[in-house]
ZAMARGU-4260 file (C-alpha; in steps of 0.2 Angstrom, whole numbers, plus 5000, padded with zeros to 4 digits):
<rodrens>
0) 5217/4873/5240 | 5212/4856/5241 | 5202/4852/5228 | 5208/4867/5215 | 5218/4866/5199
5) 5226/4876/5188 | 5214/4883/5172 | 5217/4894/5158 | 5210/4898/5142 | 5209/4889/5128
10) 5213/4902/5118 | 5216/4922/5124 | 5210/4934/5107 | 5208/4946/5121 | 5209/4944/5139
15) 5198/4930/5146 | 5185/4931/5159 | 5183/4916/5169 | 5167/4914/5178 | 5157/4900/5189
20) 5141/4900/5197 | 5137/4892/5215 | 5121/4891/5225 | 5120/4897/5243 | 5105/4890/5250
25) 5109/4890/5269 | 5113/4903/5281 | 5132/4907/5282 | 5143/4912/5295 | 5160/4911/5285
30) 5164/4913/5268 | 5182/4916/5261 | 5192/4916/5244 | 5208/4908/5241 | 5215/4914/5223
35) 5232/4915/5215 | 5237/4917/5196 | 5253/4915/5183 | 5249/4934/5179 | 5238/4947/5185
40) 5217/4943/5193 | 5203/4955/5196 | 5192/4944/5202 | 5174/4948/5206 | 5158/4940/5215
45) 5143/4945/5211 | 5148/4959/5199 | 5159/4968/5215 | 5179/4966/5218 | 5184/4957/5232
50) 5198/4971/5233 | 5205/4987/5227 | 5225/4982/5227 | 5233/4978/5210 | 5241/4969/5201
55) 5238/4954/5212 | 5245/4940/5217 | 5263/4950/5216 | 5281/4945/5208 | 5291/4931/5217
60) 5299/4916/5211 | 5288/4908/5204 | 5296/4892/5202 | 5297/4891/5218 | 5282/4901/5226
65) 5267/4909/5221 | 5256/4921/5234 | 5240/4914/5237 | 5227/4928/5243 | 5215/4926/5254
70) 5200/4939/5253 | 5185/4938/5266 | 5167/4938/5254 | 5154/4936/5267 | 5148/4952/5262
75) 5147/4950/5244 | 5134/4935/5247 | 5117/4933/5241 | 5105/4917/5247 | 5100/4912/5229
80) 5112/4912/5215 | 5129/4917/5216 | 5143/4920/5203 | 5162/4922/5204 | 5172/4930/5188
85) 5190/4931/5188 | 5197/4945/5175 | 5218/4937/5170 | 5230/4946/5162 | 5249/4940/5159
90) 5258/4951/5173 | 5272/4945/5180 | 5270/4927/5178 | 5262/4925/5163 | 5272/4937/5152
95) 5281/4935/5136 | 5295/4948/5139 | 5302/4949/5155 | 5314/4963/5155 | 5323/4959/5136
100) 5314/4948/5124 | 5319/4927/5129 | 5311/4913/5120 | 5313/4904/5137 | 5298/4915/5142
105) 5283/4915/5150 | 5287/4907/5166 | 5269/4900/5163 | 5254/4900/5150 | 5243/4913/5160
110) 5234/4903/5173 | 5223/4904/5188 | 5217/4893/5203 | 5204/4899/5217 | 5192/4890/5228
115) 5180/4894/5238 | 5176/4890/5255 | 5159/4892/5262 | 5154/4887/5280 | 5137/4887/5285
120) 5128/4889/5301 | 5123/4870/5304 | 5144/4866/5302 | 5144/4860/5286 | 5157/4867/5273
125) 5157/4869/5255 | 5169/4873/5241 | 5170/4877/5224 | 5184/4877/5215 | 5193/4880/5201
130) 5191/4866/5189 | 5187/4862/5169 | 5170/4864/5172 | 5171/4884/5173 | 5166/4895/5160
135) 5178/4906/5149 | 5173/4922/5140 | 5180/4935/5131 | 5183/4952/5138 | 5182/4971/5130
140) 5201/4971/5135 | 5209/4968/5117 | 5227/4964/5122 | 5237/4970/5139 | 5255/4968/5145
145) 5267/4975/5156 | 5280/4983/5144 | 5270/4984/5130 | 5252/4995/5138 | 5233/4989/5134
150) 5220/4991/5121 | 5203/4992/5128 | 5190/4993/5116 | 5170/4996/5126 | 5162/4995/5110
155) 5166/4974/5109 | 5153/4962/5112 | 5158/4948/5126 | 5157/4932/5122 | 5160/4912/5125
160) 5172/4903/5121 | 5173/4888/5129 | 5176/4876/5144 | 5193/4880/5154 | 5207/4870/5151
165) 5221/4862/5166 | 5236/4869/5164 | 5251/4862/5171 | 5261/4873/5185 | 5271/4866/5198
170) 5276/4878/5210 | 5273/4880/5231 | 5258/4889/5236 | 5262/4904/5252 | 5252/4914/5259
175) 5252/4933/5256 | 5266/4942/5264 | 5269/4959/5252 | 5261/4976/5253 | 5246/4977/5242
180) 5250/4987/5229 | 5237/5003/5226 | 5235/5019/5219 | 5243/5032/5227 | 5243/5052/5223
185) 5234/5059/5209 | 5242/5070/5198 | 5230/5084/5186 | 5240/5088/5170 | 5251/5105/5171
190) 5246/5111/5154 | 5241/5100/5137 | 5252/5107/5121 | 5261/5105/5104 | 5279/5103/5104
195) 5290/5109/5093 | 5286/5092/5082 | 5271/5094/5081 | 5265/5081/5093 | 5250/5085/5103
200) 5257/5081/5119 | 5250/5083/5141 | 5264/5086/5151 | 5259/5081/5170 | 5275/5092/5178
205) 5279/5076/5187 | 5289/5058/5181 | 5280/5046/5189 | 5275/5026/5188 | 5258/5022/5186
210) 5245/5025/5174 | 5234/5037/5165 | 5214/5039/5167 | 5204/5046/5155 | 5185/5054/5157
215) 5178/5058/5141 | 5160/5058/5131 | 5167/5053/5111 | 5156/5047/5099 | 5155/5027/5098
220) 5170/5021/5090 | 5180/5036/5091 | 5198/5031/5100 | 5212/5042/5111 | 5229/5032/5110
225) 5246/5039/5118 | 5262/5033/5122 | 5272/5041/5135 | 5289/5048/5140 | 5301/5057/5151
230) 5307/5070/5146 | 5310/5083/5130 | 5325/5084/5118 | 5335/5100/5118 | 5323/5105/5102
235) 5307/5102/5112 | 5301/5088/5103 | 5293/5075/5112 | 5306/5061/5117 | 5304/5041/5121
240) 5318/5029/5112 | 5325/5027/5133 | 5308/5015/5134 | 5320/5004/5120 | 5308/4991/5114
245) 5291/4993/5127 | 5280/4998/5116 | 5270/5009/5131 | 5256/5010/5120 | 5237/5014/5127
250) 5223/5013/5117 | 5205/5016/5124 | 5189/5015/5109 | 5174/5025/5117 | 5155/5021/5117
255) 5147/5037/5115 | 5141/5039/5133 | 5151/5048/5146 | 5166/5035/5145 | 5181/5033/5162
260) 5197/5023/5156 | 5211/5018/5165 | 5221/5003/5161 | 5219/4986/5171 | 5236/4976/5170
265) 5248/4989/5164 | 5259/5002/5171 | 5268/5015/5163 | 5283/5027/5167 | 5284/5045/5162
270) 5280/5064/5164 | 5271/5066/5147 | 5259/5058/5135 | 5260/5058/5116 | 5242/5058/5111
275) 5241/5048/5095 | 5223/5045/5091 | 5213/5058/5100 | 5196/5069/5098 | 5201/5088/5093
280) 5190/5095/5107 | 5203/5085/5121 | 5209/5096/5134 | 5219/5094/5151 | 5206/5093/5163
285) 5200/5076/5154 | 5216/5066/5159 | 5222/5062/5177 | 5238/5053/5182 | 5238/5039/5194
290) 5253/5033/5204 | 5254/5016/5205 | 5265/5008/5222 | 5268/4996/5234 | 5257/5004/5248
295) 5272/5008/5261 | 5269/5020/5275 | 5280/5037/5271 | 5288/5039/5289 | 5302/5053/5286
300) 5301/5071/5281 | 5313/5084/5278 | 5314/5103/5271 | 5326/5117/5274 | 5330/5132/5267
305) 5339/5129/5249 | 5327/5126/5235 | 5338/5115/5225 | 5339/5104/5241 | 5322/5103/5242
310) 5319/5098/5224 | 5333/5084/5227 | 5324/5077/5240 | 5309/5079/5234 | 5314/5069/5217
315) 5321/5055/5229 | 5304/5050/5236 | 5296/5051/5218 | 5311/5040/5215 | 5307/5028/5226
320) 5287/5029/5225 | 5288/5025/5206 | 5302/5010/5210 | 5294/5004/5225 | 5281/4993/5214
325) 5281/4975/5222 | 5298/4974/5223 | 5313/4988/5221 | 5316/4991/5202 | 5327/5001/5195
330) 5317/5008/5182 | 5296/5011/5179 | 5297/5015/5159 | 5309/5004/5150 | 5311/4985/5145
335) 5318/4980/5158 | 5309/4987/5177 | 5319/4970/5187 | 5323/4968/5203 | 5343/4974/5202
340) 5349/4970/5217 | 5365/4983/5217 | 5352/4999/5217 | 5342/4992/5232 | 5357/4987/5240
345) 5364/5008/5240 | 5349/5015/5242 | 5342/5004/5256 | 5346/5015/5272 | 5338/5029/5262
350) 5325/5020/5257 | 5320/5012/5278 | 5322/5034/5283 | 5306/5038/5270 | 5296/5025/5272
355) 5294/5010/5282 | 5299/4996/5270 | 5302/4980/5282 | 5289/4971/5277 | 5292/4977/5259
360) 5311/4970/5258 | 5305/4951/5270 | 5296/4945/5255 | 5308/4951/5243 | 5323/4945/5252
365) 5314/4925/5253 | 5314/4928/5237 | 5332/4931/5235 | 5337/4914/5248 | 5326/4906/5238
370) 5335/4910/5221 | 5355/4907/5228 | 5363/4895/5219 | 5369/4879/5228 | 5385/4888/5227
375) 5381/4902/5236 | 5382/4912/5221 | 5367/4924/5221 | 5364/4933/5202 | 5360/4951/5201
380) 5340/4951/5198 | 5329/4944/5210 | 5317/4939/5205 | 5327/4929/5191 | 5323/4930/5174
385) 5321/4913/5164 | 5332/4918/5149 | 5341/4929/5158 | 5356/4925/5168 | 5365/4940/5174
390) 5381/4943/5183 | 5387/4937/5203 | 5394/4954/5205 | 5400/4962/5222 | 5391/4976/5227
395) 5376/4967/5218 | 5375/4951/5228 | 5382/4958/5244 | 5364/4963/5246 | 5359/4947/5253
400) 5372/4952/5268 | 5370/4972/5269 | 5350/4975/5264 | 5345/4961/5279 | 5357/4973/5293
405) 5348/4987/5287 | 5331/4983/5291 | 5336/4975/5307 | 5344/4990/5312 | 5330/5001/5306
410) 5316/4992/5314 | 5324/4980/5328 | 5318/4966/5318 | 5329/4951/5323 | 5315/4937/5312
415) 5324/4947/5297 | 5340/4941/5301 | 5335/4923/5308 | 5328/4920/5290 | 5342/4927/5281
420) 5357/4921/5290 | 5359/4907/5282 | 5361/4915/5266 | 5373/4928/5271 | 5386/4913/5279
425) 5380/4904/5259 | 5387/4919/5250 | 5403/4921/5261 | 5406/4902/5257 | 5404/4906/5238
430) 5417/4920/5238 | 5429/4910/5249 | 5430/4898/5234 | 5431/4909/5220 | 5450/4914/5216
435) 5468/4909/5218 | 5469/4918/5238 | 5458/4913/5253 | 5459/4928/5258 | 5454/4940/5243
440) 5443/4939/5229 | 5452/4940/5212 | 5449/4937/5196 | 5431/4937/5194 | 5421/4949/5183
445) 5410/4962/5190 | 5398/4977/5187 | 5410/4986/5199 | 5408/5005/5200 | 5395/5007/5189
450) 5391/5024/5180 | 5405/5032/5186 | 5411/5044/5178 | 5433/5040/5181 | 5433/5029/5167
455) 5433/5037/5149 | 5414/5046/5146 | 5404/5035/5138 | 5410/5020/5148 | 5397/5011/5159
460) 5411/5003/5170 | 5420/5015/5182 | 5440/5016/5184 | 5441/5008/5200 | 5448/4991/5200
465) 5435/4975/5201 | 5449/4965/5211 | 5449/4981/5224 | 5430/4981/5225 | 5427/4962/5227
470) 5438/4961/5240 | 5433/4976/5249 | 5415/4970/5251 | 5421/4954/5255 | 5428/4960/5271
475) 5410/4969/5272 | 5399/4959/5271 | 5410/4945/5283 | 5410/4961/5294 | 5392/4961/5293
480) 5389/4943/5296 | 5397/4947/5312 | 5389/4958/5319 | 5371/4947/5313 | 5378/4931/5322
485) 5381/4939/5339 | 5365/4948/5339 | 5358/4929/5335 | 5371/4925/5348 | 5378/4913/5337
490) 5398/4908/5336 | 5406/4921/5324 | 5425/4917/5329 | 5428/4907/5311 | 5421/4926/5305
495) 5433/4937/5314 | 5447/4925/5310 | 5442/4928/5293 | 5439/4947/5294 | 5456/4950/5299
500) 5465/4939/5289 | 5455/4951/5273 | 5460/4965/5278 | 5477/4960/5281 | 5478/4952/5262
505) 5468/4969/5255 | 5480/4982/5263 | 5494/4971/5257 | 5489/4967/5241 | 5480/4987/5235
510) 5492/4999/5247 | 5508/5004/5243 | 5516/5015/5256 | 5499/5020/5263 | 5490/5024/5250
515) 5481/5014/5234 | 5491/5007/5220 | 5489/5012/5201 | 5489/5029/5194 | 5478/5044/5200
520) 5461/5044/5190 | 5453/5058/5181 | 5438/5062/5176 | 5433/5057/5160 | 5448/5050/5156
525) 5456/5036/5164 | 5461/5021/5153 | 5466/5009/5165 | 5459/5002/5181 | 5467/5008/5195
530) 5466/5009/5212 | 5469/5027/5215 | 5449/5035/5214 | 5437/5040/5224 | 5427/5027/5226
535) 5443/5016/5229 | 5449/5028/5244 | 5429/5032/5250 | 5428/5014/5251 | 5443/5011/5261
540) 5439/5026/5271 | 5420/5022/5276 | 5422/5000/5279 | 5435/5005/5289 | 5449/4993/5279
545) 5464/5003/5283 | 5462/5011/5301 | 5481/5017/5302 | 5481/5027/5288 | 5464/5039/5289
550) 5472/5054/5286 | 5483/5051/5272 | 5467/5041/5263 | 5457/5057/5268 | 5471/5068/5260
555) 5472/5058/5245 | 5451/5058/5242 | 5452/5079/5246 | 5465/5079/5232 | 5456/5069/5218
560) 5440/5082/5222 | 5450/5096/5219 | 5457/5089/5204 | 5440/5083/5197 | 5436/5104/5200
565) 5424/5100/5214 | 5417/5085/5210 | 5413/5067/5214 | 5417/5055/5200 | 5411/5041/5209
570) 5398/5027/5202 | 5386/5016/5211 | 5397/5007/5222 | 5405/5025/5230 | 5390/5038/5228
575) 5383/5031/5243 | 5399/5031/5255 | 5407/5048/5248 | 5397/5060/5260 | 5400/5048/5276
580) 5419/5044/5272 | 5424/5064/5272 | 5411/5070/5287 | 5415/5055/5297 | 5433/5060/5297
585) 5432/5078/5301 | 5430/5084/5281 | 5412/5092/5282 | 5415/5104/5273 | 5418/5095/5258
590) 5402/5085/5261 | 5393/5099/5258 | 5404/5106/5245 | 5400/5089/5234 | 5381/5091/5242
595) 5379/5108/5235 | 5390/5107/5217 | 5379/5111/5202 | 5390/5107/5189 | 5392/5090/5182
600) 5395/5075/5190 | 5382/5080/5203 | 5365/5078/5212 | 5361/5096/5207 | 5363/5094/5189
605) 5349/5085/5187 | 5338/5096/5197 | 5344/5110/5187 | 5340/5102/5171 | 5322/5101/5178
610) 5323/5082/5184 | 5308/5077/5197 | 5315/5060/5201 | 5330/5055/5201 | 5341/5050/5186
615) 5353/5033/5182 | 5367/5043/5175 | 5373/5060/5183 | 5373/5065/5164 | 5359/5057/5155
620) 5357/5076/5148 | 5370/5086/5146 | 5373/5104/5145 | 5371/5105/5129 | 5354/5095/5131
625) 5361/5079/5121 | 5356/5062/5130 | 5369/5049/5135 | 5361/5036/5124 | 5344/5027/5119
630) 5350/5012/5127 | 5354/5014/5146 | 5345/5032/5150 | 5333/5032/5163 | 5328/5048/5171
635) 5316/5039/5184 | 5332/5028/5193 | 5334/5028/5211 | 5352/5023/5216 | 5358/5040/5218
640) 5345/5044/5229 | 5354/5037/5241 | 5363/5054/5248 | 5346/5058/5258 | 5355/5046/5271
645) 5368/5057/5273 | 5355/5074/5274 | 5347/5064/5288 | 5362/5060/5298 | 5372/5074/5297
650) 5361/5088/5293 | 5349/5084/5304 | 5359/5074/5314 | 5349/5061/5319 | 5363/5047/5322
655) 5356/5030/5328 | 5364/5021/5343 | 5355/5006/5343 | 5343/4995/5332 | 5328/5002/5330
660) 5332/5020/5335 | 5331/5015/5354 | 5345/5027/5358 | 5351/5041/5348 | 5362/5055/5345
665) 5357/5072/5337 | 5373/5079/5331 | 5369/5093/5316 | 5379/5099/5305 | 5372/5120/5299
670) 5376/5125/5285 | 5374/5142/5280 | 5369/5140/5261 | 5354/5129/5268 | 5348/5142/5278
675) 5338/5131/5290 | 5334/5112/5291 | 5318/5102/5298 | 5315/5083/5298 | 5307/5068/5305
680) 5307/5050/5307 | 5293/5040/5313 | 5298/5023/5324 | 5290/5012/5335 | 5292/5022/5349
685) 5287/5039/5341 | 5292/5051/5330 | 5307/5060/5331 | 5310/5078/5326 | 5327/5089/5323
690) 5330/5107/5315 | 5341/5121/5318 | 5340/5138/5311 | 5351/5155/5312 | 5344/5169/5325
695) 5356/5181/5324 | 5375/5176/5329 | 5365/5160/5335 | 5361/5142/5332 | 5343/5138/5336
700) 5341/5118/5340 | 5323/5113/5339 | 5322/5093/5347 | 5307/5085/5348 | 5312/5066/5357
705) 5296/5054/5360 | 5293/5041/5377 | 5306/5026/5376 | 5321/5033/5367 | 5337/5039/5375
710) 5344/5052/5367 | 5358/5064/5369 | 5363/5080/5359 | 5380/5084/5355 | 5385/5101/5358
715) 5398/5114/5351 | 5412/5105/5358 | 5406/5086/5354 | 5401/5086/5374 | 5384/5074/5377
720) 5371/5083/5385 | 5354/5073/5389 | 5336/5075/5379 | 5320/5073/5389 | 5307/5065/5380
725) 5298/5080/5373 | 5304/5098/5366 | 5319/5104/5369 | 5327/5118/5365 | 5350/5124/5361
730) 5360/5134/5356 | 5376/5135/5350 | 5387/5153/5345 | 5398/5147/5333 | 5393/5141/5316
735) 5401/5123/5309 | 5400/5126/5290
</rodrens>
């Protein structure tokens, strides 16, 4: 954009309108619009939207990038007089709360540039362009944030205010490169009711992120306002002080005709509505819930024969639909909806099974590079926050190493790593100069295994000790930097000089006759950080730190599950390895023991206290139905979601062999108290299908293996026995769980 500048109005009463008219007095053969904003755009040309993706032009760091979008409006042409109107709202760039309440915000006064380009049959070209000279009006949209929700009030008159203004932004302009963002499924309310509050209330039967239509004839100037929420308290009563201080507040002001509301530049979290203002003769049918997300393309499916299962995994793709927006959140509802980089980091492989997220995560990781420190120090929100610093915390910023491998591995993407490589050695540099010992990082706080539930309840921090932790994934992600140079065929040897020399200072610093130091932890009650947990020993176990001594770590982990009476008491940092560490070493069983526990700590908890997506703390009810707290409860998280990896590796047994699923292993593990299993993954070659089922004394093995994969199954006796592309059919007597 040439000739374009940054405008905005002079003054925003309600949301501005900017519009420009243009003449088109040639024949065309071309005709495209480039348009960017500090905060949200609809923009129209001659009364019709040049697209139906949202929230445009996305969330990246803005100091250093904004998306510009380019949008084809040939067709929306007339040979006369043509007008362009651009809708803005504060979004993501030009909002006053980003996350918690900073005085350091907005990144910008809410702005827009745009130009047009117009090439005409006899070659000549034309712009117009954003500039000082374009029209600002008001709109019928009375106020509208993210957090906060939108007024809209159809009975306003629209008026002028006055001539745009320049605002000043300095930033780099890039082309496009998220998924749009759309409306996805539809949900039709399960019943409308009055709680035990007396709050009339529409329960959808579903948490979900998005946003709430309305279709209704009410008399001019009647309003329907509502605020959402989650879930219910233990009395019944309508429940929303987890949203902290985002208002959530919808607002829509009829005109007496037959009147379809929905907001434009706000989304919401939640299963229910609290109607606040509303016509008594309201009912169910006039409300629809829209799911708002990035648009990814769902690519993995799974069912079997345990109902509990199937909800589980059924509340880890809501999870991820409703987190999914843009970037990965970690929540849809509260003040804060960031881009934490410790849940994308766990849930990532989980994430790349469901739904093809590469292009997703490419943008997001740019912006990541883009935000690491000269030190190499990467904080644990991307994108950052002005106002907000957060902390360089292990687990968090080992995303920069761990989510890049990921994709690269899911999708045989090798650009990926080419543009993230130099940010994984950055980070490794960083660590190397944090602490008294070369070799390990000491000393340094960290998040470390968040939520667990080792440490004394109530306690966001888990037992396990942040020295342990911060060394552990210092040996992996240099394990992973590794593996990335020699697939970019680039000189690693300084790596694995490295690698060794941390594993040799971790087993020597955190192991005392083969086993971790400190006392044992217990659930619920340990004081101390220690080195003795779960996570501690899963960790060991699954990065493969302490290879000598498997079975005695395996042991050691068996024990502190029998102790915790069946349960994991690991936090973010060891939920994701748990199920891995003990099937990977023989231990199956209690896999599926910790699979299938339905007491608390558990992923069955949650579903039996009616959860539909996925919750941040394994007890943000508990059985008595009192909440953890009103400051840190989401019931719409996505971290623990993470254990649908493990369902697709082990259950169904799809193991991959090479990057991008070019050869595979299908090695099930049956269980009994499933019943059956069936699931799928699409990849570039084709899509590829596992289940087994009980027929009698037997195992049934369903395969179905596309063109261009090599793939063996592993029988009854861990023997390899080639697939054909196609069906296939096995059998196995003897049952494994």
């Amino acid at each position: 954009m040439k000739k374009a500048i940054w405008i905005k109005a002079p003054i925003m009463n309600t949301l501005p309108y900017f519009k420009k008219k243009f003449l088109v007095d040639k024949e065309l053969v071309k005709a495209y619009l480039d348009i960017s904003a500090m905060g949200f755009f609809e923009a129209k040309i001659n009364g019709k939207q040049v697209t139906d993706s949202l929230f445009n032009p996305g969330w990246t760091s803005y100091h250093n990038r904004v998306q510009v979008r380019r949008f084809d409006i040939l067709p929306l042409l007339k040979r006369e007089d043509n007008e362009i109107t651009v809708l803005l709202g504060e979004g993501w760039g030009g909002s006053r709360r980003m996350g918690w309440d900073s005085p350091t915000r907005p990144y910008f006064y809410p702005s827009l540039i745009f130009e047009i380009t117009l090439m005409y049959a006899d070659t000549s070209i034309e712009t117009i362009s954003s500039d000082t000279h374009v029209d600002v009006y008001s709109s019928r949209i009375v106020a509208s944030s993210i957090y906060d929700g939108e007024i809209q009030d159809e009975t306003l008159r629209v008026k002028y205010i006055a001539k745009a203004e320049g605002s000043f932004i300095t930033t780099n302009y890039v082309e496009y490169e998220g998924e749009d963002i759309v409306e996805g499924e539809r949900i039709y309310p399960l019943k409308i009711f009055t709680d035990n509050g007396g709050n009339r209330v529409v329960d959808f039967g579903q948490n979900f992120t998005g946003y709430v239509e309305v279709n209704f004839k009410g008399k001019r100037g009647e309003k329907i306002s509502f605020t959402p929420g989650e879930v219910l308290d233990k009395n019944g009563v309508f429940y929303n002080k987890n949203y902290r201080s985002a208002k959530s507040f919808y607002s829509f002001t009829f005109t007496g005709r037959a009147d379809t509301f929905k907001p434009k530049f706000s989304f919401m979290g939640g299963r229910y509505i609290k109607l606040i203002d509303y016509p008594d003769d309201i009912e169910k049918e006039n409300f629809v819930g829209i799911m708002v997300h990035s648009n990814i393309e769902r690519t993995g499916y799974f069912e079997c024969g345990n109902t509990l299962i199937n909800q589980l995994y059924h509340n880890i793709i809501y999870g991820q639909l409703s987190n999914y927006l843009d970037i990965p959140t970690d929540c849809p509802q509260r003040d804060e909806r960031l881009g934490w980089l410790g849940d994308a980091e766990v849930f990532a492989r989980a994430a790349e099974i469901n739904f093809n997220v590469l292009k997703f995560f490419k943008k997001w990781l740019k912006d990541m590079a883009l935000e690491q420190k000269d030190s190499g120090a990467i904080e644990g929100v991307v994108p950052k926050v002005p106002g907000l610093d957060v902390l360089v915390s292990c687990g968090w910023a080992d995303a920069c190493t761990i989510i890049p491998y990921e994709m690269y591995l899911a999708y045989n993407d090798t650009e990926v790593l080419v543009d993230t490589f130099p940010m994984m050695k950055k980070w490794i540099s960083y660590i190397l100069s944090r602490g008294p010992n070369k070799y390990l990082w000491l000393g340094d706080n960290h998040f470390g295994d968040w939520l667990a539930l080792d440490a004394l309840y109530g306690e966001s921090v888990g037992a396990t000790d942040l020295d342990y932790l911060a060394s552990a994934f210092f040996a992996y992600s240099t394990s992973i930097v590794i593996k990335v140079g020699e697939v970019l065929k680039e000189d690693v040897s300084y790596y694995k000089d490295l690698y060794k020399n941390i594993k040799k200072e971790f087993i020597k610093k955190f192991f005392v006759d083969g086993l971790p130091i400190g006392e044992k932890a217990v659930i619920g009650k340990t004081k101390k950080k220690t080195c003795y947990t779960e996570t501690a020993l899963v960790i060991a176990l699954y990065f493969n730190l302490y290879e000598d001594n498997k079975d005695k770590l395996l042991n050691a982990l068996i024990e502190l599950i029998d102790e915790a009476d069946g349960r994991m008491t690991t936090g973010f940092l060891g939920t994701p390895f748990i199920l891995h560490a003990l099937s990977d070493n023989g231990r199956s069983d209690y896999a599926y023991k910790l699979l299938l526990q339905e007491k608390n700590p558990s992923w069955l908890f949650s579903v039996l206290h009616g959860a539909t997506t996925m919750w941040e703390h394994y007890d943000g009810i508990n059985d008595e139905g009192d909440f953890w707290s009103e400051a840190m409860n989401s019931f719409n998280h996505y971290a623990y979601g993470a254990v649908y990896d493990w369902i697709f590796s082990n259950t169904l047994g799809i193991k991959r062999l090479s990057a991008g699923y070019k050869k595979i292993a299908i090695d099930p593990i049956p269980c009994k108290e499933l019943g059956f299993a069936k699931g799928s993954i699409k990849t570039k070659y084709g899509t590829i299908y596992s289940s087994w089922y009980y027929q009698g004394d037997a195992l049934v093995f369903e395969i179905e293996i596309p063109k261009g994969i090599e793939a063996v199954f592993i029988d009854g006796s861990g023997n390899e026995r080639k697939i054909v592309p196609g069906k296939n059919r096995f059998y196995r007597e003897e049952e494994i769980i």
